[in-house]
C-alpha positions as CSV (number, residue, x, y, z in Angstrom):
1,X,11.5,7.8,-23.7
2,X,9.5,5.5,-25.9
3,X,11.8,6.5,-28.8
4,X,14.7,5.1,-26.7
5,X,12.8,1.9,-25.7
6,X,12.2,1.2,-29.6
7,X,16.1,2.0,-30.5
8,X,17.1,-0.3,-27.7
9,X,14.6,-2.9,-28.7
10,X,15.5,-2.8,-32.2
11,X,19.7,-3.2,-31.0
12,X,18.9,-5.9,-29.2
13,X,17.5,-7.7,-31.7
14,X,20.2,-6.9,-34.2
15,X,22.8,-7.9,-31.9
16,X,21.2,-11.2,-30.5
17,X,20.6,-12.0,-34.5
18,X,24.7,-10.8,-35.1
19,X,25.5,-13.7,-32.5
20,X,23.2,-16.6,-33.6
21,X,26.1,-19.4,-34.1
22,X,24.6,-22.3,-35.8
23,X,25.5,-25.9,-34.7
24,X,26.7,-28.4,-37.5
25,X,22.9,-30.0,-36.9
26,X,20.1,-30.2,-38.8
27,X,18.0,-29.1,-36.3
28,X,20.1,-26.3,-35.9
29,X,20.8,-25.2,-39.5
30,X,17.4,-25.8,-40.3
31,X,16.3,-23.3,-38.5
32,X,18.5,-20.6,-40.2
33,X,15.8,-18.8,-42.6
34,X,16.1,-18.1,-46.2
35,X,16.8,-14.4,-46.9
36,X,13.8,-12.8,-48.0
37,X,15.4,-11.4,-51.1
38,X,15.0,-15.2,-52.6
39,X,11.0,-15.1,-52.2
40,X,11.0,-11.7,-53.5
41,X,13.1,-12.0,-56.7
42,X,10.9,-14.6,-58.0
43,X,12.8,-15.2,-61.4
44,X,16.2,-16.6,-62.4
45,X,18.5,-17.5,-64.7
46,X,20.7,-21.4,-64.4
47,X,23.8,-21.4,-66.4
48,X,24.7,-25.5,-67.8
49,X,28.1,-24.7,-69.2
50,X,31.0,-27.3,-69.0
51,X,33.1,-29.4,-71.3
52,X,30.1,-31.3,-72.1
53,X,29.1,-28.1,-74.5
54,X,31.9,-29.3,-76.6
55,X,30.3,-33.0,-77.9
56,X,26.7,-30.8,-76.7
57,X,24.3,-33.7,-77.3
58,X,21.9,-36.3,-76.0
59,X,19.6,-38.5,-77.9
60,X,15.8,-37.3,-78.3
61,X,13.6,-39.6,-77.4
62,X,9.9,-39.5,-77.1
63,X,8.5,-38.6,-73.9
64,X,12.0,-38.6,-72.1
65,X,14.7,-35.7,-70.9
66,X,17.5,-35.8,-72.2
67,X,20.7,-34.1,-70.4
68,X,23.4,-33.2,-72.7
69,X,25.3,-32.6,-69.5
70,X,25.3,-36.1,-68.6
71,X,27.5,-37.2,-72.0
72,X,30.6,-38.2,-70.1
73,X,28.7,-40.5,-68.1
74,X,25.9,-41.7,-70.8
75,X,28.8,-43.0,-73.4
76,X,30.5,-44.5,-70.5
77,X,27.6,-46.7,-69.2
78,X,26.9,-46.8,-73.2
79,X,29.7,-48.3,-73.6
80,X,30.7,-51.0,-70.7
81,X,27.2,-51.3,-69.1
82,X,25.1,-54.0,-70.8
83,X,21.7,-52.3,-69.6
84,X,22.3,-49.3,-70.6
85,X,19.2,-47.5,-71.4
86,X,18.3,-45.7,-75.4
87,X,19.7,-42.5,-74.3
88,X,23.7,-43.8,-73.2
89,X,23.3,-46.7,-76.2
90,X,22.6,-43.3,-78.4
91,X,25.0,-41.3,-77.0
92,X,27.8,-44.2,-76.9
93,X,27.0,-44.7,-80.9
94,X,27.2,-40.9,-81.2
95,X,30.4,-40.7,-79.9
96,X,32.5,-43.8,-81.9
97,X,30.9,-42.2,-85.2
98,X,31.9,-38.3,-84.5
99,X,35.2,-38.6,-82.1
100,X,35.9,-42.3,-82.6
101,X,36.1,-45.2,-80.0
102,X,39.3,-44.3,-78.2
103,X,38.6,-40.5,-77.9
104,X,38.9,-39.9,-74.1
105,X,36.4,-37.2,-72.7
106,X,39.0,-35.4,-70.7
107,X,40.2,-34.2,-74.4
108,X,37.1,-32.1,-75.0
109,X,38.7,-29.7,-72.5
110,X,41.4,-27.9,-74.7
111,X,38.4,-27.7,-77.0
112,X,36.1,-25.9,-74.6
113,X,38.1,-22.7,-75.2
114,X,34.8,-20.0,-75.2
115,X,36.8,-18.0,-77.5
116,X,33.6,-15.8,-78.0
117,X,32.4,-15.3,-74.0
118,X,31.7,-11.9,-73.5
119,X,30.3,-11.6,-70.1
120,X,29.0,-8.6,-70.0
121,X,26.9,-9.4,-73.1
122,X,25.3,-12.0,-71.0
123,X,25.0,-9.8,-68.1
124,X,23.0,-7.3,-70.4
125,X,20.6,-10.4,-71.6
126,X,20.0,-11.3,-68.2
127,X,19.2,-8.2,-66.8
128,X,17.0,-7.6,-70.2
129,X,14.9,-10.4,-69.2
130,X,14.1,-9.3,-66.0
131,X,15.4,-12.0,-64.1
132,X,17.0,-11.1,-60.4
133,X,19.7,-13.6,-59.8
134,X,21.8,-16.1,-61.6
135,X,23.3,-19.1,-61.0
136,X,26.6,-20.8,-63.2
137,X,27.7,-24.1,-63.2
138,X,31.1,-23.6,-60.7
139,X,31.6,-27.4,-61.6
140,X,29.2,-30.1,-62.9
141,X,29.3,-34.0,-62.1
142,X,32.6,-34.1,-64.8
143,X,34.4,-31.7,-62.2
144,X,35.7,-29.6,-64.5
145,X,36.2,-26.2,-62.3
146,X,35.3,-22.9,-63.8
147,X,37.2,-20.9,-61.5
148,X,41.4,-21.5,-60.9
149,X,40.1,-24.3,-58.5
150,X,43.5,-26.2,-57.4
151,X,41.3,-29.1,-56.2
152,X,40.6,-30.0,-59.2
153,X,43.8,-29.9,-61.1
154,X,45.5,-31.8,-57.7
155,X,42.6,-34.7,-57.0
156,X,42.5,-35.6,-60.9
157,X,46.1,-35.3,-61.5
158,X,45.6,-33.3,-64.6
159,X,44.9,-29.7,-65.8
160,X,41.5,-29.7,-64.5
161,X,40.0,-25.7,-64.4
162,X,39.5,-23.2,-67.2
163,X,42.2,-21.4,-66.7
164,X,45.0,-24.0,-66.8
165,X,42.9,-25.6,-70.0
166,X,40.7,-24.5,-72.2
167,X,39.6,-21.3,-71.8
168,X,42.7,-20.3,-70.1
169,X,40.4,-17.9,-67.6
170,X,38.3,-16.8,-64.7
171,X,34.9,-17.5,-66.1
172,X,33.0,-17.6,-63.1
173,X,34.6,-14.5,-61.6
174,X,34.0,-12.7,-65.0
175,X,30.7,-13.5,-65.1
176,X,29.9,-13.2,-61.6
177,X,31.8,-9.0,-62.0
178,X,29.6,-8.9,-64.7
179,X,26.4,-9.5,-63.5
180,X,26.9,-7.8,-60.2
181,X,27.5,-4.2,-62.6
182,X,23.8,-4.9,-63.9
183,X,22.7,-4.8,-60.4
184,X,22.1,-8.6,-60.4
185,X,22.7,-11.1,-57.6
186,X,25.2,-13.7,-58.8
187,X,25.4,-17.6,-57.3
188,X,26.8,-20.9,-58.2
189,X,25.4,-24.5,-59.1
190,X,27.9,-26.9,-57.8
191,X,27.8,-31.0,-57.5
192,X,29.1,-32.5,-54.5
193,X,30.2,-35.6,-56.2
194,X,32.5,-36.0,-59.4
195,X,31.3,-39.4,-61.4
196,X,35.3,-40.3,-62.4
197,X,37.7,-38.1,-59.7
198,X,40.3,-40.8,-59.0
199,X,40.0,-39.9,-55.1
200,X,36.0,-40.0,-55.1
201,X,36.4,-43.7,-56.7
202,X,39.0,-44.6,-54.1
203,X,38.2,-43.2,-50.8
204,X,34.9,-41.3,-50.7
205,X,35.7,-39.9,-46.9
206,X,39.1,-38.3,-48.3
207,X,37.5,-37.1,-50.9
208,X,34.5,-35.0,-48.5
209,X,37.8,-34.1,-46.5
210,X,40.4,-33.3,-49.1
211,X,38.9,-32.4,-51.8
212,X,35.2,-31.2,-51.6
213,X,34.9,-28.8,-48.2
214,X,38.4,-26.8,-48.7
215,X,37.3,-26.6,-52.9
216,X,34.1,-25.8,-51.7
217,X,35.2,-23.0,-49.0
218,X,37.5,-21.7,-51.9
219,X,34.6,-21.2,-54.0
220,X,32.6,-19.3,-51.8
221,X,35.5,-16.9,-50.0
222,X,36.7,-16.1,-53.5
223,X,33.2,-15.4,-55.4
224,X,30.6,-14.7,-52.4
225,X,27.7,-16.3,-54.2
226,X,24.5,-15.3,-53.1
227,X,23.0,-18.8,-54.5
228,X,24.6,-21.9,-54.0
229,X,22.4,-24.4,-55.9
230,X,24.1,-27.6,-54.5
231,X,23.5,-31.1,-56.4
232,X,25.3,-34.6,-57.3
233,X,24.2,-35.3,-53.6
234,X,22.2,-38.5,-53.8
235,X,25.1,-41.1,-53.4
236,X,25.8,-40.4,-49.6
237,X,24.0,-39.3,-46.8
238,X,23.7,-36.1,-45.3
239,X,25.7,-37.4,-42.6
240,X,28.6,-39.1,-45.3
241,X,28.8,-35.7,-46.6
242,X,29.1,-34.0,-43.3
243,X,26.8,-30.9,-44.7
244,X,25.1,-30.0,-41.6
245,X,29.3,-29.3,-40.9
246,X,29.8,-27.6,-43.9
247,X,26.5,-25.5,-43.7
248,X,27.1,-24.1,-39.7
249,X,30.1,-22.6,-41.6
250,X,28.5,-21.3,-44.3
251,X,26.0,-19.1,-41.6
252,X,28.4,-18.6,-39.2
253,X,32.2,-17.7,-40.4
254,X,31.9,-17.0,-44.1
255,X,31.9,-13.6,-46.4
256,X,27.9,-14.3,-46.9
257,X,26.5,-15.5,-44.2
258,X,24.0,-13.1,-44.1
259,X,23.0,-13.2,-47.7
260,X,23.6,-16.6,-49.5
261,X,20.7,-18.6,-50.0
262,X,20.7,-22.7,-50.3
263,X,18.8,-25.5,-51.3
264,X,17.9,-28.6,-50.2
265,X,20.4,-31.4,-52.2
266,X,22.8,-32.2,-49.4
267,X,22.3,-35.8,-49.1
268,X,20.3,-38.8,-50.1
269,X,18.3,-37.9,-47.1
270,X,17.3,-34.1,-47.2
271,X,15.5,-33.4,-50.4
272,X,12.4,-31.7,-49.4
273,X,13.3,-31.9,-45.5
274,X,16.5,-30.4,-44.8
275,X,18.9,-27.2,-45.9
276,X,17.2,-24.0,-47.7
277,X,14.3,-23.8,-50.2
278,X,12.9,-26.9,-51.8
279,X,13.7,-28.3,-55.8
280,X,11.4,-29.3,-58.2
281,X,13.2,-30.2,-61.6
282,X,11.0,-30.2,-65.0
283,X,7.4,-30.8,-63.1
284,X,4.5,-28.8,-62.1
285,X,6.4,-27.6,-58.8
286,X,4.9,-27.5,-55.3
287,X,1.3,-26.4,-54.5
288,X,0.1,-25.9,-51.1
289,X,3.2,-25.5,-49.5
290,X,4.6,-22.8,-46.9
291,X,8.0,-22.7,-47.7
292,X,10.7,-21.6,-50.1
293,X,10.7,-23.4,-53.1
294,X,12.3,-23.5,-56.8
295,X,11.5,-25.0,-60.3
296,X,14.3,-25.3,-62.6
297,X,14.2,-26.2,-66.4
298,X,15.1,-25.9,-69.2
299,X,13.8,-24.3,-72.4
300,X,14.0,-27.3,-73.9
301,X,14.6,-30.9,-72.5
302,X,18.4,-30.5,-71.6
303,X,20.4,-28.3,-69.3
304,X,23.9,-28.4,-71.2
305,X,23.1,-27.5,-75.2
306,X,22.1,-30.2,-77.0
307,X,22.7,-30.0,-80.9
308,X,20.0,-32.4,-81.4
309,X,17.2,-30.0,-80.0
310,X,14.6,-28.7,-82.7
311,X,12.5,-26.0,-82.7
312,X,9.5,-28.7,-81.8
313,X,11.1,-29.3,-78.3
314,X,11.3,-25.7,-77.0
315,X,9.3,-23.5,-75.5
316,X,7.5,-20.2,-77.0
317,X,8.3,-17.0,-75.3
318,X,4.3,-17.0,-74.3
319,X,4.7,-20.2,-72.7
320,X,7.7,-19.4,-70.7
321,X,5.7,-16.2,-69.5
322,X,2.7,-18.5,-68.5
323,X,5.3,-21.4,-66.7
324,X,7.0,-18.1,-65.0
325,X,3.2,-17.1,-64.1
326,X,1.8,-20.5,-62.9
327,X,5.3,-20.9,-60.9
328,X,4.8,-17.9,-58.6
329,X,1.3,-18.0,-58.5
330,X,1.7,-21.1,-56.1
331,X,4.6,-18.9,-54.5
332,X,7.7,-20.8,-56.4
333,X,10.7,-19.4,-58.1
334,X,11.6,-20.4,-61.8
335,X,15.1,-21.2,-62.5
336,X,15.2,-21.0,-66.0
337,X,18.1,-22.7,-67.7
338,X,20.2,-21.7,-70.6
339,X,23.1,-23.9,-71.7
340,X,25.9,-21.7,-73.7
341,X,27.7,-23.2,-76.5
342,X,31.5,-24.0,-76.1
343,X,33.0,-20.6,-77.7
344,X,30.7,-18.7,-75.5
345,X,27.9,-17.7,-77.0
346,X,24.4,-18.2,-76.3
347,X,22.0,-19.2,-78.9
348,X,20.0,-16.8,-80.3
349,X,16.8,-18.5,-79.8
350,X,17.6,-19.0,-76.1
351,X,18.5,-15.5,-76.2
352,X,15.3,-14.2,-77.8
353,X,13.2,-16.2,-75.1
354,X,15.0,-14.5,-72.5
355,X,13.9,-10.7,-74.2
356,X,10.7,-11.6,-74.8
357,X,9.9,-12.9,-71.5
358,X,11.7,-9.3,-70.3
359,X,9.1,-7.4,-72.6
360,X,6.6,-8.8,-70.6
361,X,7.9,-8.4,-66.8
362,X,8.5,-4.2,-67.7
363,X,5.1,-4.0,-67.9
364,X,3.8,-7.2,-66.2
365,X,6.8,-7.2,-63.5
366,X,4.6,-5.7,-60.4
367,X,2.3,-9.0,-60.1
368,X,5.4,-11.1,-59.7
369,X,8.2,-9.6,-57.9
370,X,7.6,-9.4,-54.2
371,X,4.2,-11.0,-54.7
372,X,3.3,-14.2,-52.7
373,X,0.1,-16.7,-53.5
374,X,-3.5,-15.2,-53.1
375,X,-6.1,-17.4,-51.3
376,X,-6.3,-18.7,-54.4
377,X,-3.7,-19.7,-57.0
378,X,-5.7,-19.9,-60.2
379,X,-9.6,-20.0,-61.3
380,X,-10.9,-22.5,-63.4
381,X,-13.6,-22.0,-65.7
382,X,-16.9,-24.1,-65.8
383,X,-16.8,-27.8,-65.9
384,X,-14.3,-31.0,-64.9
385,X,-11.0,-30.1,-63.1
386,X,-8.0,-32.1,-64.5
387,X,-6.4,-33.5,-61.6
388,X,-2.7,-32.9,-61.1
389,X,0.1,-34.3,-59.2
390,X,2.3,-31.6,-57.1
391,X,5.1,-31.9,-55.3
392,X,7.6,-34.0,-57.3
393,X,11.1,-33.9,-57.2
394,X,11.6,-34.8,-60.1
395,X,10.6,-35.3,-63.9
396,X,6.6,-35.3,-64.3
397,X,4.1,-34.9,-67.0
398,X,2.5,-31.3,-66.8
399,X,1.9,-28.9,-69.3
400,X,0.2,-25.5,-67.7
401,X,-0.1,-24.1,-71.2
402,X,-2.3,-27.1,-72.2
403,X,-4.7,-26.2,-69.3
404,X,-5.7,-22.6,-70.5
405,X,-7.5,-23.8,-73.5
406,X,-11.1,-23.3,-74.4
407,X,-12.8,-26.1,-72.4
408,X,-13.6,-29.1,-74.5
409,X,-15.5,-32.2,-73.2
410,X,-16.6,-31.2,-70.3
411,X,-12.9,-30.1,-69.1
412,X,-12.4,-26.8,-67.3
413,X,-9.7,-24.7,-68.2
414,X,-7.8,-22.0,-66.1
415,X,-9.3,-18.7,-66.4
416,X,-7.1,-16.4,-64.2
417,X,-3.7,-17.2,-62.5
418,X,-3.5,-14.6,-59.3
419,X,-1.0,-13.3,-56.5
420,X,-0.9,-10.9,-54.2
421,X,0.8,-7.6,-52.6
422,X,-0.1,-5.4,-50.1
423,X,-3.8,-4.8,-50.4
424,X,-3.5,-5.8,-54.1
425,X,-4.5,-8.5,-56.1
426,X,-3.3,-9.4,-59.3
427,X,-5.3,-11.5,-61.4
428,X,-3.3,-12.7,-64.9
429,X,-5.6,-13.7,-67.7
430,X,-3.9,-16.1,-70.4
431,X,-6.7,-15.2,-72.7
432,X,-8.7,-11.8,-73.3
433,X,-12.4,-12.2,-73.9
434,X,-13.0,-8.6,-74.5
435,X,-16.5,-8.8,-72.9
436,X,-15.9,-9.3,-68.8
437,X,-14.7,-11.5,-66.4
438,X,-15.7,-12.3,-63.0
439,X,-13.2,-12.8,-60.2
440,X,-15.5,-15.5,-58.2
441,X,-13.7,-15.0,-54.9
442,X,-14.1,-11.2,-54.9
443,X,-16.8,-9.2,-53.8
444,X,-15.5,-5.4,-53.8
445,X,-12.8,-3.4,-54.9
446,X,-11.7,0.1,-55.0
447,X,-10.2,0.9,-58.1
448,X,-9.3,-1.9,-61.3
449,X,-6.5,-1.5,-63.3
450,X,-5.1,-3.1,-66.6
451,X,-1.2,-3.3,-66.3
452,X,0.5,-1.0,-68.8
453,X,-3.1,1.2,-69.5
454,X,-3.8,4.4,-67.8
455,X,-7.1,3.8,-68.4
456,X,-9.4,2.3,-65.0
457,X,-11.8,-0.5,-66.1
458,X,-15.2,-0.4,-65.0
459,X,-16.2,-2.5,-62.6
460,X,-19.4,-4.2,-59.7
461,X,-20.2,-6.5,-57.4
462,X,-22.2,-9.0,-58.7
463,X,-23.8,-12.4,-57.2
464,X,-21.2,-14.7,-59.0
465,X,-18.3,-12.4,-57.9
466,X,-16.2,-9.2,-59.0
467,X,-17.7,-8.7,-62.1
468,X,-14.9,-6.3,-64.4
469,X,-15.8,-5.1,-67.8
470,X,-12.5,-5.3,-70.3
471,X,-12.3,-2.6,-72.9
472,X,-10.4,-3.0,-76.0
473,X,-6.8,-3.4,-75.4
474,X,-4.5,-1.0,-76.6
475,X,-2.3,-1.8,-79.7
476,X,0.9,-1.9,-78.2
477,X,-0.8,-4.6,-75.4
478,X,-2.6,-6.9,-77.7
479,X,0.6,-9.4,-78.2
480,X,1.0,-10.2,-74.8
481,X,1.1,-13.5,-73.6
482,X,-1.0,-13.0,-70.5
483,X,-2.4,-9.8,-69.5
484,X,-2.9,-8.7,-65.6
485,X,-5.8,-6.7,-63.9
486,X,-4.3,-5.3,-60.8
487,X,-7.4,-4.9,-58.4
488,X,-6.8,-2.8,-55.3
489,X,-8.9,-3.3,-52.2
């Protein structure tokens, strides 16, 4: 009998969940939840690939991003808008020396032609560097459809998809079979507004109607993302864009309604208050927060390749590992970007990163995936705490690998980044003393392990804390860019 009350229990909740039937509201889509697969996965890969990966450049300048997917409308303002800023005067200037003053940008598509893409190449690098899901740019703010989008073509009355022009194919659906044969989950980045579309200068509301919700139903009937990373939304309101609309069909009626997870760009009003998971974009993320959220960034300071990138501006493999580390130590995802080159490839240093951060999740991978934030994020050593600013949207000056240092003036430095599982606690040290360390916030455990070591460590309570004694590492772990003591309760 009590078997029979749980079975009918259990239907009832299935089927009441099978007919939940959203309201175009906020306070009714809001209350849709994320899948848990997102907060579990931890670890993903952004895709910045467009006809922008044809001129593929931005200005560097000191102390400021610089989005190589943002050329068509940096040389525009460069060159009608008398205050422009450095970065469209540069890109303007760049433009007139290398294509010449009356080169339009709509002819850099029939020389986006990724002669080389080989998606399942990518797919294999992907799933090599232990990422979970992936998101490509369906379209950015040029509108430029990767997918036979006939939106595109009809609302800029020109061949306006890569496969009409250009590429002359399906790159999204290739890359989206791709990645699912790796055992991936495959999503889509795609801007609600289109900086030059003759029908979004003309009529915005015809535009939302006629161009944007039946492209955008297209898009998701015909690929089934499980991410839609939604942007280009800060020109209209929520409301202008009728998302909540578009969202109650995205639960309700279409092919991933169960699965797809969104974020939260859907108007000028709903960053970090309506939709799905929060967005951070290049800063320290979110701290303190009990809900989904995502960083996003590059490995440089662009999304799109940028030619003009040096080896100064991107990051090590180790400090990818320790951004990846910080990230979901405060229980965020990382959205790490990659921006292809216009025949398809992917350079080899952004390639490399990607392994090498892979190398380090086969062994490391348990104190990230499925983990969520410990009482405790990180633990400082002795002395001053810098203070820090959380929480941003967008653009902020952080730098977690400049915190782990040895302590100097005074300064503390983090010791030990942790997360937790179960009744596990994973506590990831960016540096290995070779003597001990304490974990100040513990007081007993039942067995201490080094990831990727047989080998228990020794270990007692002590009045400062946990007190574990690290033994030599082994050869094949002394290159590691963090190593992790997995302490089990």
């Amino acid at each position: 009998m009590k078997r029979l009350i749980s079975c009918f229990l259990l239907l009832s909740v299935v089927t009441v969940s099978a007919f939940v039937q959203y309201q175009p509201t906020w306070d009714s889509v809001d209350k849709r939840p994320t899948p848990p697969w997102f907060s579990d996965a931890k670890f993903g890969i952004f895709i910045h690939w467009g006809t922008y990966s044809v001129p593929a450049y931005a200005p560097l300048l000191p102390g400021k991003l610089a989005y190589a997917e943002w050329y068509w409308n940096a040389l525009t303002n460069g060159k009608s808008n008398p205050k422009a800023d450095e970065l469209q005067k540069g890109t303007w200037e760049f433009h007139q020396k290398l294509y010449g003053a009356d080169f339009p940008y709509q002819n850099f598509a029939p020389q986006f032609k990724a002669e080389l893409f080989n998606p399942d190449h990518w797919a294999d690098v992907f799933a090599r560097s232990g990422a979970k899901y992936v998101a490509l740019t369906s379209k950015h703010h040029e509108g430029f459809a990767l997918w036979p989008s006939k939106e595109a073509s009809a609302t800029w009355g020109r061949s306006w998809n890569a496969v009409e022009i250009g590429p002359k194919r399906d790159l999204l659906g290739d890359l989206s079979e791709a990645v699912r044969r790796k055992g991936l989950r495959m999503g889509v980045y795609y801007s609600l507004y289109e900086w030059y579309n003759p029908l979004w200068l003309y009529d915005k509301p015809r535009y939302v109607r006629e161009h944007m919700f039946p492209q955008f139903k297209d898009l998701v009937t015909h690929y089934k993302p499980a991410i839609i990373f939604s942007d280009g939304e800060w020109e209209m309101s929520s409301a202008d864009w009728h998302s909540a609309e578009l969202l109650a069909w995205l639960f309700n009626d279409s092919p991933v309604k169960d699965e797809v997870v969104v974020d939260d760009r859907w108007g000028s009003d709903t960053r970090h208050k309506h939709g799905g998971y929060w967005t951070t974009e290049y800063t320290a993320g979110m701290s303190g927060v009990d809900h989904p959220w995502e960083e996003s960034r590059g490995m440089g300071v662009s999304y799109g390749y940028n030619r003009a990138e040096d080896l100064n501006v991107y990051h090590t493999g180790r400090e990818l590992v320790l951004i990846l580390v910080d990230t979901v130590s405060r229980g965020g995802n990382l959205l790490l970007d990659i921006g292809p080159r216009a025949d398809g490839t992917i350079p080899v240093i952004m390639e490399e990163r990607l392994i090498q951060m892979g190398d380090w999740l086969k062994i490391n991978g348990e104190a990230i995936y499925g983990t969520r934030p410990w009482k405790n994020s990180r633990q400082w050593t002795a002395g001053e705490v810098p203070k820090m600013e959380y929480n941003k949207e967008y653009s902020s000056a952080y730098d977690v690998t400049k915190l782990i240092e040895k302590p100097a003036d005074g300064k503390a430095a983090i010791q030990a980044f942790f997360t937790a599982k179960g009744h596990d606690v994973y506590a990831m040290l960016p540096r290995w003393s070779g003597r001990d360390v304490v974990i100040k916030d513990l007081s007993s455990a039942k067995s201490v392990h080094l990831l990727g070591s047989a080998e228990p460590l020794k270990f007692k309570a002590s009045k400062a804390g946990l007190s574990i004694d690290l033994a030599d590492l082994p050869e094949e772990l002394r290159s590691q860019p963090a190593w992790v003591l997995k302490i089990s309760q």
